[in-house]
N, C-alpha and C positions, 0 to 999 in steps of 0.2 A: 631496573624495575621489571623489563620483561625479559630479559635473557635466559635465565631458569625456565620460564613458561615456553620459547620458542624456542629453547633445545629438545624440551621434552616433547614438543607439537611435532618436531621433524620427526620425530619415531612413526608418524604414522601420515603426514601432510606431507606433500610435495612441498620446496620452497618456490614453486611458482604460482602457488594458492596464497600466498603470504606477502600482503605489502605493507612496509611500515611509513609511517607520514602519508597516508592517503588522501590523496585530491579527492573531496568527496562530489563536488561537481560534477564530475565526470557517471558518479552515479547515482544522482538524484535528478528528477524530472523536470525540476527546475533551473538547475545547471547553475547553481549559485553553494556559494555555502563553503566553509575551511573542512579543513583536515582534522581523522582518526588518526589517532594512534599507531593503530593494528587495523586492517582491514582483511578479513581473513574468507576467500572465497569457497565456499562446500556446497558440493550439492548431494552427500550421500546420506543420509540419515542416522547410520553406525558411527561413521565418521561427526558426526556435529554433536552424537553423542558424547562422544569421549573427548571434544574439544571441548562443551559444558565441562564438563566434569573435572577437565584438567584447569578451567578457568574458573573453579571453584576453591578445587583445591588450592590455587596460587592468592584466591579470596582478589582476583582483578575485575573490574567493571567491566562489562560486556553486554549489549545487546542483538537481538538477531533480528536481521533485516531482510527486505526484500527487493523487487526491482528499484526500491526509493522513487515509487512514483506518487508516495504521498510522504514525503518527508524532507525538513531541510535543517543542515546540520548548519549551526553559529559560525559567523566568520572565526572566531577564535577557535573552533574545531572541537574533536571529542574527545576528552580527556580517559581513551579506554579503549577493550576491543569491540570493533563492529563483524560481524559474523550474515555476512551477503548468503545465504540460502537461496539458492535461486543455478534452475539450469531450463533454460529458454525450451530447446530442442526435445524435451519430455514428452511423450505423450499417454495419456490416458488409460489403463489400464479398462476394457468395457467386457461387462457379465453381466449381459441379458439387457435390463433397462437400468443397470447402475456403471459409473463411472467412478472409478478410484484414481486420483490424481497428485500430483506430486505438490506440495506446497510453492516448491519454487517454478511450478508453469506457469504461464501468462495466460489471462482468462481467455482471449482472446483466440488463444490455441485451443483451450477447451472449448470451448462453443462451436470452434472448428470442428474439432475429432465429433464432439457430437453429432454434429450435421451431416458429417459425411456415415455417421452410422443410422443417422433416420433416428436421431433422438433431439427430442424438442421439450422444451420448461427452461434452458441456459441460454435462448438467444441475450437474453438482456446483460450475458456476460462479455461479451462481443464489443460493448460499448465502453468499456472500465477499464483503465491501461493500470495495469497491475496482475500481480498474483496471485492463485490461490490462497496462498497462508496469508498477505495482508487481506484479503475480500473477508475471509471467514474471521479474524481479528477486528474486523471493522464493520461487521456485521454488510456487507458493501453492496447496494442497492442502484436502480436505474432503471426508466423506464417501467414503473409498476413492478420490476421484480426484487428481491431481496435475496440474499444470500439463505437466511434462516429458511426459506421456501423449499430449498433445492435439497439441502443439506442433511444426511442422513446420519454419519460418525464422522469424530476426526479422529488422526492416529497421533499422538502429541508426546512429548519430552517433559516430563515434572520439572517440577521444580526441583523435587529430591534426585532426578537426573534418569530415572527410569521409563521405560515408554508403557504408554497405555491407551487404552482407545475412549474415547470421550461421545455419546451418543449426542446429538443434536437437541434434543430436547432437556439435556442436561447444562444447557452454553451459556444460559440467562441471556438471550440475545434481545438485543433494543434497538432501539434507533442509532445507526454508527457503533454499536457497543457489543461487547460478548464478553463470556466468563474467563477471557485471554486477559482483559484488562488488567485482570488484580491475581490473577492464579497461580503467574510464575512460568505458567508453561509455554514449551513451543510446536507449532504445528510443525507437521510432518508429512501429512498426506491425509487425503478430504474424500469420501466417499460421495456422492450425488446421484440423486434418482431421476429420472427423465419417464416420457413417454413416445412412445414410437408414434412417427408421424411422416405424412412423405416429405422427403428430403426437398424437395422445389419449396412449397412452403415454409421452411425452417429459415431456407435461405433468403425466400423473400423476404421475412421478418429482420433477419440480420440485416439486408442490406437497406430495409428503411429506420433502422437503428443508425445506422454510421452515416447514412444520408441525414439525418437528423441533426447527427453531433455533428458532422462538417459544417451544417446550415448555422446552428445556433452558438457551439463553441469556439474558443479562438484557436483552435489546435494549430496555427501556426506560428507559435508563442510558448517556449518553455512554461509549465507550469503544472501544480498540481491538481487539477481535477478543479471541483469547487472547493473553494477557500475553506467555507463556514458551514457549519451542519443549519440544517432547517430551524428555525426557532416554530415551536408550536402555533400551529394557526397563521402564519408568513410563511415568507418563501425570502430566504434574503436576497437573494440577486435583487428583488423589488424593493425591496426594504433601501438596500443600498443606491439603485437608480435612483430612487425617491426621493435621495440625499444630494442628489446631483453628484455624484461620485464619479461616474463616466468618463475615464481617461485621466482621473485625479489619481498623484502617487508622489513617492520619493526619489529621488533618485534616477535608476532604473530600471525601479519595478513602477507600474499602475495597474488601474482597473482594467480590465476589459472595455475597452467601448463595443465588444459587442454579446458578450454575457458578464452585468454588473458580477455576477456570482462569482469570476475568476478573479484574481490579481496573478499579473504577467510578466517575464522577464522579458521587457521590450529592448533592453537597450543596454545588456552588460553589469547587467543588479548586481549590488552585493548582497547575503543574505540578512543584511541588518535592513538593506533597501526594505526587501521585502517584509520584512516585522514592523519598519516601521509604515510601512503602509497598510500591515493590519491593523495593527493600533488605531491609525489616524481612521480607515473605514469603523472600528468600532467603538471609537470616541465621538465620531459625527452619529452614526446610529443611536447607541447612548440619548446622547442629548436629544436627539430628533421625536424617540419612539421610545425609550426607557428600554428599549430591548438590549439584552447584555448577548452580540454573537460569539458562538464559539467555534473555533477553528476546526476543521477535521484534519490539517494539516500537521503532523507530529514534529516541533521541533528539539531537534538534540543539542548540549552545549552549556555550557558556563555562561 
């Protein structure tokens, strides 16, 4: 099925970018979850061009990923290729008060380069374990701040396999959502605007941002972020304590007992662990609140 497609990929891919039966655990946030097919590692943009386009041609399933800090793949695994975008050690291209950034940086690094240039508007990216290209696919928020705020162009890969640049006011951006969802395309690199500000203050912001998230979240606990997007007018973390959910789960995965909004790999989960304790937190919500939660959590899989 794929040997035609990874002969012609070696023309231009290393074969040490290329692993087939990928343990996707090892690269999701959650640490739970089967195997890809193809896991195929790029961080160059020309290059992921013409891996698209060769995985078109061969007419194979394919999705393009990031650091999988919001995603969990089915214990039965991914019937297809998964395409890892992503290079940690990037930094920020800066001109003037704009910052051009690679899709596969960690925001975390952005917020960094920022601060150390005396630019302030992305401390709130500092708190969000993930990437550029998922934040802006996800419209990715925290802290009062949102992605659509910051956001000036992205540089993106069609659907039809061509690049082009997409201006921010153009994204349909909503709550967790962008013109990514249904467009076909993929990010590539995010322009962001800031304002000069002194650097002491920048940093103080960041550092009562993670002082924050250490206090409130379970960050010492595989997991993705929060579970469930916000239901209009709740907050579900509440919604869910309110159900007495607190350290309820399957398996093992549970809640957070110390932010309802999380479910945790406490104890060796398998990735069904974890779905089926979505399910059960929004089977008890359901019934309790008529509220139907929806996951911000992307799962892949049969």
């Amino acid at each position: 099925m794929y040997a035609s497609f990874l002969d012609e990929l070696s023309a231009f891919l290393d074969s040490s970018a290329v692993q087939c039966n990928a343990d996707m655990s090892q690269y999701t946030s959650f640490k739970a979850g089967g195997r890809a097919d193809i896991l195929l590692h790029i961080s160059e943009a020309q290059t992921l061009q013409r891996t698209v386009c060769l995985l078109k041609k061969h007419a194979l399933k394919y999705m393009v990923i990031g650091n999988g800090t919001n995603l969990l793949v089915k214990d039965t695994g991914y019937g297809g290729v998964l395409i890892r975008f992503f290079h940690g050690s990037f930094a920020p291209v800066v001109s003037g008060t704009t910052l051009h950034a690679h899709a596969g940086m960690l925001l975390s690094a952005l917020s960094q380069s920022a601060a150390e240039q005396g630019l302030s508007g992305l401390e709130f990216l500092s708190g969000i374990p993930g990437t550029v290209g998922g934040a802006v696919y996800m419209n990715a928020g925290a802290y009062g701040g949102e992605i659509k705020d910051v956001l000036t162009q992205v540089h993106a890969l069609t659907a039809d396999g061509t690049m082009t640049i997409l201006p921010a006011d153009q994204l349909e951006f909503a709550y967790r959502s962008s013109a990514f969802h249904h467009n076909g395309a993929v990010i590539l690199n995010a322009d962001f605007h800031a304002t000069y500000a002194p650097p002491a203050s920048i940093y103080a912001k960041m550092s009562s941002i993670n002082a924050k998230r250490r206090e409130k979240q379970p960050l010492e606990y595989p997991s993705a972020g929060s579970t469930f997007k916000r239901p209009v007018g709740y907050y579900a973390g509440q919604l869910i304590e309110q159900c007495g959910l607190k350290g309820r789960g399957v398996g093992g995965a549970k809640v957070s007992e110390k932010h309802a909004g999380f479910i945790i790999n406490y104890n060796h989960a398998t990735a069904q662990d974890i779905i089926d304790t979505i399910d059960m937190v929004r089977r008890t919500v359901q019934d309790a609140f008529g509220i139907t939660l929806e996951t911000e959590v992307q799962i892949l899989g049969t």
